[in-house]
N, C-alpha and C positions, 0 to 999 in steps of 0.2 A: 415800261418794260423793267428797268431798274427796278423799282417797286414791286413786280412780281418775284423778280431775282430776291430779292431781299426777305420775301415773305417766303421764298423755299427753302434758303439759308435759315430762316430761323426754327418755322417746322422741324426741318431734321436735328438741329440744335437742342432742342426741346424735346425729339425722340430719344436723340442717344442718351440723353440726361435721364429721361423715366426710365430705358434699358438697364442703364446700370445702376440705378437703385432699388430696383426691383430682380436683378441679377445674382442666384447666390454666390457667396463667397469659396471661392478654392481655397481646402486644404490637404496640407502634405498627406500623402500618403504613409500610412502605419504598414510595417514590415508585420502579420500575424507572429502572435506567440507560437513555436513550436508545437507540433502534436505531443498528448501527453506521455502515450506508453512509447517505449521504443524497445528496438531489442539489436544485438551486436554480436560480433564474432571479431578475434583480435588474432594474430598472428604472435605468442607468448610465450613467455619464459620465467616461471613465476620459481621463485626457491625459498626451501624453508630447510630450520635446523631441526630431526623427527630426531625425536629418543627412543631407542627400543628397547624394552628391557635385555639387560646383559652389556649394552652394547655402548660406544659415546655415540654421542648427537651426531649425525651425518648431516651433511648436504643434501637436500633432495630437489633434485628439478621434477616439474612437471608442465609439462610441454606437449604440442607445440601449440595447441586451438585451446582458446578461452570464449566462451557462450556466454551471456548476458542477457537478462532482460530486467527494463525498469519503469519507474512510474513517477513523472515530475508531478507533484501534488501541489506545489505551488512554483511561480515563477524563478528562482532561483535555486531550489530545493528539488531534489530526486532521489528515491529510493533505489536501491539496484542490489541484484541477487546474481549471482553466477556459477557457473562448473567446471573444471578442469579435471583431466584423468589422464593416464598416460601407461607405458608399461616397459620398462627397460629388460631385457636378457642379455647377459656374458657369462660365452660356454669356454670352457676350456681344456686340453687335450694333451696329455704328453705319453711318451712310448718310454719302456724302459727293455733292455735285453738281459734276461736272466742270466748266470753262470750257468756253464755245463750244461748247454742245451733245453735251457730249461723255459723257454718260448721269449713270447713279447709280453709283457703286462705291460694294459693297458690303464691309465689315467685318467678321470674325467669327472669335470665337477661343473656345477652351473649357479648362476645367480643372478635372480631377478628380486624386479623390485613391481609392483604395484601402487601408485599414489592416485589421489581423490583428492581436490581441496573444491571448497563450497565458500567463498569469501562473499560477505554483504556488508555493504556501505553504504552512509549518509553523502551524497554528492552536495557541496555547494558552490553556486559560479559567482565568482570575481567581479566580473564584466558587469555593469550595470546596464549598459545600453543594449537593449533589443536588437537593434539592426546592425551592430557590429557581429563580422563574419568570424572573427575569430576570437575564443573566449578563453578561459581560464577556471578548472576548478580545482576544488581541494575537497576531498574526501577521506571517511576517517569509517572503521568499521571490526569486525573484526573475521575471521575465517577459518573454518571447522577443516580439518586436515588429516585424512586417515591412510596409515603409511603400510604395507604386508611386503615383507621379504621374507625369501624362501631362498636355504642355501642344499644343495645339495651333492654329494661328490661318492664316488666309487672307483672300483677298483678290479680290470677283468682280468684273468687269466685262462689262456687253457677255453675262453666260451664260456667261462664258471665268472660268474658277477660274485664280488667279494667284499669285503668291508663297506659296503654302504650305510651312508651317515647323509643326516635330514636334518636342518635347523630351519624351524621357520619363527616367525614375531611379527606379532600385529602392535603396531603406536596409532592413537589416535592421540590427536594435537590440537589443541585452543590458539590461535594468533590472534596479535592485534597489529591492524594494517593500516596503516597512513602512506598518502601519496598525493600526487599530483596530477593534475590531464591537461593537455591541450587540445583544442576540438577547432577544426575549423568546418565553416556551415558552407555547404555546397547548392542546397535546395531546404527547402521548407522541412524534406522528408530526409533527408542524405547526409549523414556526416562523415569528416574522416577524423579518427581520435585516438591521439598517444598517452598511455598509462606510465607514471613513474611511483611504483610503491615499495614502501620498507615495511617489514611482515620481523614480530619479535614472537616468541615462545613464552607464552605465560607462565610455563613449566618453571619450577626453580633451577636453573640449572646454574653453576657456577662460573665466576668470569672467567677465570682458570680452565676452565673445560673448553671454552671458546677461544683463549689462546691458542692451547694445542692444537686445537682443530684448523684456524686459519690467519694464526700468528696474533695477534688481536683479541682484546675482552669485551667490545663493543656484540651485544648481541640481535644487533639488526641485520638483517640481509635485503638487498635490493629485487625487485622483477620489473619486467618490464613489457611490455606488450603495445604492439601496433593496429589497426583495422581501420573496422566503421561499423555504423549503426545506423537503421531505418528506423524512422519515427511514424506510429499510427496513433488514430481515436477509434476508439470501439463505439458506434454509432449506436445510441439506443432505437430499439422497436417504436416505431408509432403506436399507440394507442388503436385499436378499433374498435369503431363504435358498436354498441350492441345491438342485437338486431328488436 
């Protein structure tokens, strides 16, 4: 009996030993590289310094949705294009009472603004490791910026429209845009990602002119924008066969 024991001990002995050399080896699982294209929407605040002729350099914001879409081409490398637009109006009104009965004139002048910026960049990530969730990039680019203000003001009396006066000016603007992002990965497809960029004026303009304007000769201005972005692959056609 012993002997039989001994001879089934060894059997299985001898089984488990063939199992595991003949058993493949477990390896870690790879986190996929992200989808290539993606595209984004950011809750933004982007500003630049437009020159209109006549006029100094202003402030211009344009706000509040920033659209994006991009194409990582290689593993840390991504191209990315986007659009901002925006349209600002201040109307304004005052009364005045004539001498000697001579009615109300009335006051009123308006001023808007129209801005467009088109900014594209080189995105590159920091982070080397794939499977870490939150990354780091730095991007550098530059962005096309076309600015229309329309000044307009009059003067009523009596129901009689009188002195009206029309100023309008179109700036279009060349920047160069450097910045920063933080991105953290939610899913495969899903991110959420903070923009920090500084946007300068190619234009010559002088340091002096950007003193007056916001105390300071440095001629960079910051934006700054929050959101996220879907990531897809555009799946090629299969082939089919001919008949």
């Amino acid at each position: 009996m012993k002997l039989v024991i001994k001879a089934v001990l060894l059997v299985c002995l001898l089984s488990e030993g063939a199992l595991a050399q003949t058993a493949p080896a477990q390896t870690p699982k790879k986190r996929p590289l992200p989808a290539k294209f993606y595209i984004g929407a950011q809750l933004a605040a982007h500003q630049y310094f437009v020159q209109h002729e006549g006029f100094m350099p202003n402030k211009t914001n344009v706000s509040p949705w920033y659209v994006n879409l991009g194409y990582r081409f290689l593993p840390r490398f991504a191209l990315q294009a986007g659009v901002l637009s925006s349209h600002v109006r201040d109307d304004h009104q005052s009364t005045f009472v004539m001498p000697n009965g001579g009615g109300i004139r009335y006051s009123n002048s308006s001023d808007q603004e129209w801005n467009t910026a088109i900014p594209v960049a080189l995105r590159f990530t920091l982070v080397r490791r794939l499977d870490q969730r939150f990354k780091i990039d730095v991007f550098a680019g530059g962005t096309w910026v076309h600015s229309r203000a329309l000044i307009e003001s009059s003067q009523t009396l009596a129901g009689v429209t009188t002195n009206y006066e029309r100023k309008e000016s179109r700036a279009p603007g060349y920047f160069l845009s450097l910045g920063v992002s933080g991105r953290y990965i939610l899913t495969r497809r899903w991110e959420v990602i903070f923009d920090h960029t500084r946007n300068r004026n190619l234009a010559a303009i002088p340091a002096q002119t950007y003193f007056l304007i916001r105390g300071r000769e440095s001629p960079w201005i910051g934006s700054v924008g929050i959101g996220g972005c879907y990531r897809f692959d555009v799946k090629k056609k299969a082939a089919t066969p001919e008949p």
